[in-house]
N, C-alpha and C positions, 0 to 999 in steps of 0.2 A: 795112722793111729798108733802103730807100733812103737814110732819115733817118741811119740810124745809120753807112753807110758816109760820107755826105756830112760827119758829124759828126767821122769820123774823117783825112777829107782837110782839112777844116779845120784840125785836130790837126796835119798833121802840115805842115798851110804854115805852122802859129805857130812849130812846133818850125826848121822849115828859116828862116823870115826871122830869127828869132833868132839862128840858127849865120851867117847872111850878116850881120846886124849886128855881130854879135861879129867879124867876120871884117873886115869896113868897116873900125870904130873900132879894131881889132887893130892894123891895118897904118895906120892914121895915126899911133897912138904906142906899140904892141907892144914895142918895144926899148926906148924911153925909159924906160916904165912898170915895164917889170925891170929896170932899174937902177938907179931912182928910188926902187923897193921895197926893194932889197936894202942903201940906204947909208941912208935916211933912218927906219927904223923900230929905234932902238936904244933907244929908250922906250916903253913900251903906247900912250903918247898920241898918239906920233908913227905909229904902228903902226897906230892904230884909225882918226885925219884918212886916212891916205894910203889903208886900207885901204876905207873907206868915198870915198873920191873916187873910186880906181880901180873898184869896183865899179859907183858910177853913171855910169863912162865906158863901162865895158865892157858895161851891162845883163845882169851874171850874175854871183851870188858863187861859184858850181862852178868858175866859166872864173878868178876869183883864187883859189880856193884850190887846181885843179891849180896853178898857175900858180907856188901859195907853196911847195907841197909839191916844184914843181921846183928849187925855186929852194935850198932846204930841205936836200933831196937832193944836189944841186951845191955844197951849203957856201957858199953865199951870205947866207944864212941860219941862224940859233941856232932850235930848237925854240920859248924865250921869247918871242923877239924877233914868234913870228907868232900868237901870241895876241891882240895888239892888232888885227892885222890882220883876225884872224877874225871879231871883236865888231863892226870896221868894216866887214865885206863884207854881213853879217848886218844891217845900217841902210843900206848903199848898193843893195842890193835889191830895200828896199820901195820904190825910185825907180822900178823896173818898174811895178808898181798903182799908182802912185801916175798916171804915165804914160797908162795903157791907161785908168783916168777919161773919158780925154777922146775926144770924137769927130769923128775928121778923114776920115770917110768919102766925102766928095769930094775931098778930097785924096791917096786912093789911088791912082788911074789917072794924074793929072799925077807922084807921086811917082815913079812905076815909070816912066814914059818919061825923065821929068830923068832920074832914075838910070841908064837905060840908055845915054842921049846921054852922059852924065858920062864913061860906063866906055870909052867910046870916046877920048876925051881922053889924049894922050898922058904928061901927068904923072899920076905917081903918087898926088899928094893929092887930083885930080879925081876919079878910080878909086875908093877907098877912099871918098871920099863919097858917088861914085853908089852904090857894092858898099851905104851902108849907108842912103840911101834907100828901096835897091830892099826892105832887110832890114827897114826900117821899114814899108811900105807893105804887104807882103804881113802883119805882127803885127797891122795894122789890121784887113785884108782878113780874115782871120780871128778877129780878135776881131766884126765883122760877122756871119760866118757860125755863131759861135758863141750871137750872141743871137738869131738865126734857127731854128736848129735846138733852143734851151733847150726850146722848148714842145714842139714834135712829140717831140724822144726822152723828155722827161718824161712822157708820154702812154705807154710800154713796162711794163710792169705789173712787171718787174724795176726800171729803173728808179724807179719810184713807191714799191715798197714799200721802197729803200736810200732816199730821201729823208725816207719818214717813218720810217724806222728811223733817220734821223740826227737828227732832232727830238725823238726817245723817247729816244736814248738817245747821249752823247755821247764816248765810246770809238769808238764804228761810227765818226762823222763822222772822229774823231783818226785812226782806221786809215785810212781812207776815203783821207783826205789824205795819208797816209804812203805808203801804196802806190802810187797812181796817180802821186804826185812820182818815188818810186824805180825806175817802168817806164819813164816816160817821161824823166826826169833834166833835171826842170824844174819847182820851184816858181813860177816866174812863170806856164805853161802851166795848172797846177793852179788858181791862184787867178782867173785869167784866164776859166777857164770858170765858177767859182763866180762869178764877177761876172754872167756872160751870164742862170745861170740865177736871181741875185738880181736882176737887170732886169726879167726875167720874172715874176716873185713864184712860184718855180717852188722856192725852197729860202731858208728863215729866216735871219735874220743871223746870230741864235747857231750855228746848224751849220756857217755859211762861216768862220767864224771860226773852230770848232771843226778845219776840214777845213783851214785857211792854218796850225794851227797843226800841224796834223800835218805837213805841206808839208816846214817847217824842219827837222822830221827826216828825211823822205825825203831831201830836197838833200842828204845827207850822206854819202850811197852813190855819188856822184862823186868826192870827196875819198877814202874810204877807198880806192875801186877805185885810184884813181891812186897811191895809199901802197903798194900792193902791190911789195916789190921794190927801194922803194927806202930800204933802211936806217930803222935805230930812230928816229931824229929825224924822218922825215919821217911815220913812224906816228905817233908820237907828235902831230902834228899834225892827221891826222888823226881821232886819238882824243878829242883837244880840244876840235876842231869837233863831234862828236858828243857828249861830254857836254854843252857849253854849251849845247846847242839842245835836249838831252834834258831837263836839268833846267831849264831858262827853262819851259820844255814845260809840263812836271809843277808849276813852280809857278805857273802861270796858269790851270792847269783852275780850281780853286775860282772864278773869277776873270773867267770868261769874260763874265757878265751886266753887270758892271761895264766890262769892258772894251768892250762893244754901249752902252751907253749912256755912254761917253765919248767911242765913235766918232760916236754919234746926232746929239751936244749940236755937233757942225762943222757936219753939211749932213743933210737928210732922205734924200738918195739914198743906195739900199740896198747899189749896187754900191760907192760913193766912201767908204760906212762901213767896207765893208772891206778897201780901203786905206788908211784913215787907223788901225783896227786894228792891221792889219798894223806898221803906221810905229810907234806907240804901244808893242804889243809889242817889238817890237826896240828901239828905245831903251830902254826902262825896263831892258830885260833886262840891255842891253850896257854900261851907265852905273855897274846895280850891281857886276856882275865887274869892270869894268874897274881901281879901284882896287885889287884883290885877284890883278890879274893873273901877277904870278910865285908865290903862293904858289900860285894855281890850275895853274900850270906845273910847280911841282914835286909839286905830289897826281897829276897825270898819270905823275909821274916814277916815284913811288911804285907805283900801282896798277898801269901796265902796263909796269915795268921789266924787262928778256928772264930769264929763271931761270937763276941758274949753273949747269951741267951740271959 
């Protein structure tokens, strides 16, 4: 029982250094970056560069697409205008996994002291770097505790029998990953531990892959929650976000074996295959809407246009 509580304080220092990072690089360029969304994305292209830059500054496409959906809502933003952005928040992402690859596990205990000495610093840019040190160090610290604990909680006879239920059968895995994205309101957290327990040989690269792509749909229960309220444009945005990642979704199941042994043919390692997945899927997905991007905006228009009363 010990494993499992420990598994979940893990959980939730990934979840917390994440909200401190986002919060760091927030406030280094927070206001720039809404403004800088709202005047330069008058093309899908320009739309998908900025929207894929700000999500690998921000390490989270939920935290750009409230962000679009506010902006959206404010009249800052046209409905069209944030389909570009969507497709690029959806590639600036997989910079998360792509990230957590790497291992800076001595570098956690000096990052969280610089950061602390930082926040002490009277300016503000000092603040905001330490704020996202400390948000960096503790992702690490628990991506640690999560290849730690792969073994011991796979050893739980529930857990054992959802792993080889995600091997037999690849819906389980898709749920699997949809769900646990949409409790926790964090696809990087989701693929983060699938990494831990593919270090382990604790779960197959096809099911991780299977469970990242469920992931993309879960993410997607932030954007809608945040659509709540505020006008038809900003649902509308949200509804976007959710077919694009529904149907990329749907046509990558057949797809999935191909897509493991094109992550393979990079590196052997099992966790860095399924970030280079990850990358693979979202690009291919977002390259192909993206020329198609306003007709995609107005099928949106179409299908969940309000009904005249």
């Amino acid at each position: 029982m010990h494993e499992l509580i420990l598994f979940v304080l893990y959980l939730c220092i990934f979840l917390a250094g994440m909200a401190v990072l986002r919060i760091g690089l927030f406030n280094l360029s927070g206001e720039s970056l809404k403004a800088f969304l709202s005047k330069v994305t008058n093309t899908p292209w320009k739309g998908f560069i900025v929207g894929t830059c700000i999500t690998g500054i921000l390490q989270s496409s939920a935290a750009v697409m409230v962000m679009t959906i506010g902006l959206v809502s404010a009249g800052s933003l046209t409905f069209p205008q944030t389909i570009g952005i969507i497709l690029g928040s959806n590639i600036g992402s997989t910079l998360t996994a792509e990230f957590m690859t790497f291992s800076f596990d001595k570098w956690i205990v000096p990052g969280v002291i610089s950061g602390a000495l930082l926040c002490f610093v009277p300016k503000n840019v000092c603040k905001s770097i330490g704020i996202s040190l400390i948000g960096l160090s503790a992702i690490f610290a628990a991506m640690s505790g999560f290849k730690q604990m792969a073994g011991p909680i796979s050893s739980y006879s529930t857990v054992q029998t959802l792993t080889d239920s995600m091997d037999r059968n690849i819906l389980i895995a898709l749920l699997t990953g949809l769900v646990i994205t949409a409790v926790i309101h964090s696809s990087s957290a989701t693929i983060g531990i699938s990494m831990s327990f593919l270090a382990s040989d604790e779960l197959t690269v096809y099911a991780a892959i299977a469970i990242m792509l469920g992931s993309n749909i879960g993410t997607c229960i932030t954007g809608y929650m945040a659509s709540f309220g505020s006008g038809n444009e900003a649902r509308f945005t949200a509804y976007a976000h959710i077919w694009l990642n529904v149907l990329g979704v749907l046509a990558f199941i057949p797809f999935i074996h191909l897509l493991e042994d094109a992550a393979a043919h990079f590196t052997p390692d099992k966790a860095t295959q399924l970030a280079h997945a990850s990358v693979l899927f979202n690009v291919i997905t977002s390259l192909i809407v993206l020329p198609f991007s306003r007709q995609f905006a107005k099928l949106i228009h179409i299908i969940h246009r309000p009904l005249k009363t």
